[in-house]
N, C-alpha and C positions, 0 to 999 in steps of 0.2 A: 585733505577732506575725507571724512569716515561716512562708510554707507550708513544710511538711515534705519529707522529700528525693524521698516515693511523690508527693506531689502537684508539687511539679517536675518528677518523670521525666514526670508525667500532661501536662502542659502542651506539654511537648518531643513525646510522642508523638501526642497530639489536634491539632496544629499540622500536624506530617506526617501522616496519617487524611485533610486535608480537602484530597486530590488530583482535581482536575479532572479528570483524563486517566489510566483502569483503567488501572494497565502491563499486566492481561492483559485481551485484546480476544477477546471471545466473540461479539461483535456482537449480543447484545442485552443488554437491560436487567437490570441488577444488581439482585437483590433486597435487597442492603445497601447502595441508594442513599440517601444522604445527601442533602437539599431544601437544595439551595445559597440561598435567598434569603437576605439578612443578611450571608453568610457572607465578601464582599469586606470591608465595613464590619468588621467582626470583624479580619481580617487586620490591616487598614491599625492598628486600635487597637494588636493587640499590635507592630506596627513603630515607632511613637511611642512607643508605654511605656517606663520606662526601667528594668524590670523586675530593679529596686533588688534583690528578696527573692532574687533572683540571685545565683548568681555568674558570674566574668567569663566562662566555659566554657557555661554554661548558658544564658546571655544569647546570645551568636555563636550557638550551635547553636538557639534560638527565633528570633531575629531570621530567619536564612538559610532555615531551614524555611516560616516564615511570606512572606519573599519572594518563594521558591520560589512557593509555593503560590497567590500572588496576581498571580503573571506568567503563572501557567498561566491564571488566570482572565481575563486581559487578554487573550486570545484565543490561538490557535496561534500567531500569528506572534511572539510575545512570549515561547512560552515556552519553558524550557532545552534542550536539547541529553539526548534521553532514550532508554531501550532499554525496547522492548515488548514483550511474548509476544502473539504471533498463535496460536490456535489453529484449526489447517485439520482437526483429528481426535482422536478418544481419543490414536491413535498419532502424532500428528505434531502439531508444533506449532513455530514458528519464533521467535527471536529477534533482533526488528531494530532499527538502531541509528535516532534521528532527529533529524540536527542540530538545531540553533535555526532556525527560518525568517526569521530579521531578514532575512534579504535577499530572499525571497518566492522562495525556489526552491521551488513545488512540486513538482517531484521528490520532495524530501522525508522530505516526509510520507507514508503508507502509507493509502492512502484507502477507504472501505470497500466500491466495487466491486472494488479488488483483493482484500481480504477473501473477499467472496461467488462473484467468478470460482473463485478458489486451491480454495473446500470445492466448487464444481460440477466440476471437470476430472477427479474420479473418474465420476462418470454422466455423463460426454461420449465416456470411451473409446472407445466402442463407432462413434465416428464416426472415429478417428484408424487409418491403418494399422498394423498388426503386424510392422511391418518393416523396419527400417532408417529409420524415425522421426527427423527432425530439426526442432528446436524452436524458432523467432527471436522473443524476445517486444521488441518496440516500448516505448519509455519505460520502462522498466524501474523506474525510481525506487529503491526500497528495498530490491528483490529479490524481493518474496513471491511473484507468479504464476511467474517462473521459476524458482523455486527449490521450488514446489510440483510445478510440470511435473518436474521430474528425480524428484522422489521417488513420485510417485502415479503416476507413467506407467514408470517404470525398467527395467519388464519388456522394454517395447517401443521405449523412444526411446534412442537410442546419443548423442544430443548437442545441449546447451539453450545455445543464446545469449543472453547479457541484456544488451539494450543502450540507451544514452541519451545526454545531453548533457555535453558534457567536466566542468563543475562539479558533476556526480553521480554521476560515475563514480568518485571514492576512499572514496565513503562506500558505494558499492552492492558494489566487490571486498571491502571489506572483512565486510558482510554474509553474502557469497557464501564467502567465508573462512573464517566463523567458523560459519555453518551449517550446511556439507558435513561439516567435523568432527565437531558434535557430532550430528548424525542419522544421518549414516552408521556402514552395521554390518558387519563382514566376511564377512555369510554373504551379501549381497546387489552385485548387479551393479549400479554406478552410470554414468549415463550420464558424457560429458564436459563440464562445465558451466564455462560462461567468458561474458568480460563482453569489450565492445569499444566505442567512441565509434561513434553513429551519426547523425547532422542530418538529418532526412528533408529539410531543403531544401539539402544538396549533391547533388544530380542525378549528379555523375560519380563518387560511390563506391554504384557498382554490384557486383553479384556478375562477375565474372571469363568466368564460365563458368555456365551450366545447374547443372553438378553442386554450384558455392558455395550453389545457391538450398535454401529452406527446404520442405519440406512441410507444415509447420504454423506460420505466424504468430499470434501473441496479441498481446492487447493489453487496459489495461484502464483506464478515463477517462482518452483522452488529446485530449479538445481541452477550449482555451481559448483559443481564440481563432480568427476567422474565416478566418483562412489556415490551421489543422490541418485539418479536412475533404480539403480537395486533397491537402495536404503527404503524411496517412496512407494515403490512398487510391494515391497515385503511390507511396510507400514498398511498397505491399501489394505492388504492380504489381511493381516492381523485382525483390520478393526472393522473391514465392511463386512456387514452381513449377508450371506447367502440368501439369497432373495432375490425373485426375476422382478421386484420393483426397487431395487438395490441399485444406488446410482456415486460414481464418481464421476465427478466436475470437475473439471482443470484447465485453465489456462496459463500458457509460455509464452513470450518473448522468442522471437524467431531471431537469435542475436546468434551474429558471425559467431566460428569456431565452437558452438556448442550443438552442431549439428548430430556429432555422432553420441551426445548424450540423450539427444532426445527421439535419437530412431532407437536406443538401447531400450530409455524410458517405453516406449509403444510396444516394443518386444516382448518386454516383460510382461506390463499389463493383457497385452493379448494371449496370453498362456490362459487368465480367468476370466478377465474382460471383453465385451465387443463393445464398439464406436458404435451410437445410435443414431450420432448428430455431431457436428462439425464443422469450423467456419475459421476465417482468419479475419481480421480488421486491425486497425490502424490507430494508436494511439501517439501524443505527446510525453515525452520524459521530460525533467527539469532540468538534465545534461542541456550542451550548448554546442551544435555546429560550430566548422573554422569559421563560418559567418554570422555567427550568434544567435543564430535560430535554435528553437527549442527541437529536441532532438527526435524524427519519427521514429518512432516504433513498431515495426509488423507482429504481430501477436497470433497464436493459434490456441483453437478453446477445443473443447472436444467433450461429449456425456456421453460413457461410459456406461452399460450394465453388465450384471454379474451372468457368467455362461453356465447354463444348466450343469452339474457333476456328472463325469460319465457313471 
């Protein structure tokens, strides 16, 4: 006896249901979360089935579902090529695209200090000038901090830079592309928001002149490795503007073993920089506990201005 055609659609759509990775990211916990234990083993059966009571249409669309579904569990770097909803507010909310990471470009991925920066840059206003506002966010990745800077700050920022490494930069224009459009509204002034290749480790692409410099750089977990501490600190150096309303923004991942990069990172900065403001909180990643919970994240933010020259 073959199951019926409601219990084939059921199989097809219980296959896709068992997603690893929310498309929409709230940063916390879903209360229609699913207890992944078992649930790899499950996959893997219905990929060996030969899911006879099939046909050939229904089979391809269970088999690809279920592969899906178990690449995602093989960790981030395994799994497809997908579009998220970030939601930074009731009213705003982004749509970003995120390759596959087979090749371990975190760029990426959209991690969840950018997350938790992107919802604080409305209660940080109050430290950014009202005036002729210009915006350089550092490692840009995916787009959301600078793409959250043009729209929560629009009032006052005339122009957001987002920039990163050449292999991230066709998947970040195109973010930057397709979210100007559809959040932009014609009764509101948008600032000028554009992407450009930037290496903090070429030294001689410098701003030109004082006036190319930034008043406001961001940035949001960008080291991984023991040469970023210097690299973003000399980057900071380069592009901020000397000005006591001169502001970098940063938020880190307070992640085991990168302890002594990020007391270097503070070191440096405090040679031109002082902490104005400061705080740590608590986000979700899309990694996964030994018990299949979504992974917390301690994070520390910090605003930054520029110290008078002796």
């Amino acid at each position: 006896m073959f199951p019926s055609n409601s219990t084939r659609l059921a199989s097809v759509r219980s296959t896709n249901s068992l997603n690893a990775d929310p498309l929409t990211i709230r940063n916390d916990i879903s209360e229609n979360y699913v207890d992944p234990v078992g649930i790899p083993r499950y996959l893997t059966t219905i990929i060996s089935s030969s899911l006879k009571w099939l046909d050939d249409h229904e089979q391809e669309q269970v088999w690809e579902a279920a592969s899906k579904r178990l690449s995602e569990r093989s960790g981030r770097s395994a799994a497809p090529s997908m579009t998220r909803t970030f939601r930074i507010s009731d009213e705003l909310s982004f749509q970003l695209n995120e390759p596959s990471l087979t090749e371990d470009s975190l760029g990426l991925k959209t991690w969840t200090s950018s997350l938790l920066l992107s919802r604080r840059l409305k209660d940080l206003a109050h430290h950014i000038p009202h005036d002729d506002t210009r915006v350089l966010e550092l490692g840009s990745g995916t787009g959301l901090v600078g793409l959250a800077t043009a729209f929560l700050w629009q009032d006052f920022v005339t122009e957001v830079l987002l920039t990163d490494l050449p292999g991230i930069m066709p998947n970040l224009q195109e973010n930057i592309k397709q979210n100007m459009l559809s959040n932009w509204t014609t009764d509101k002034k948008m600032p000028r928001v554009h992407s450009r290749i930037l290496d903090w480790s070429n030294q001689s692409d410098v701003p030109s002149s004082d006036t190319e410099k930034y008043n406001i750089v961001v940035a949001a977990d960008p080291i991984y490795s023991a040469d970023h501490p210097r690299l973003l600190a000399d980057t900071v150096r380069r592009w901020l503007t000397q000005s006591p309303q001169s502001r970098f923004i940063v938020e880190l991942p307070l992640r085991q073993g990168y302890a002594k990069e990020r007391c270097d990172l503070k070191q440096r900065l405090e040679e031109f920089l002082a902490i104005i403001e400061e705080g740590e909180e608590i986000g979700f990643d899309d990694w996964e506990t030994a018990d299949g919970r979504p992974a917390e994240v301690e994070c520390w933010w910090s605003v930054w201005q520029t110290k008078p020259k002796d």
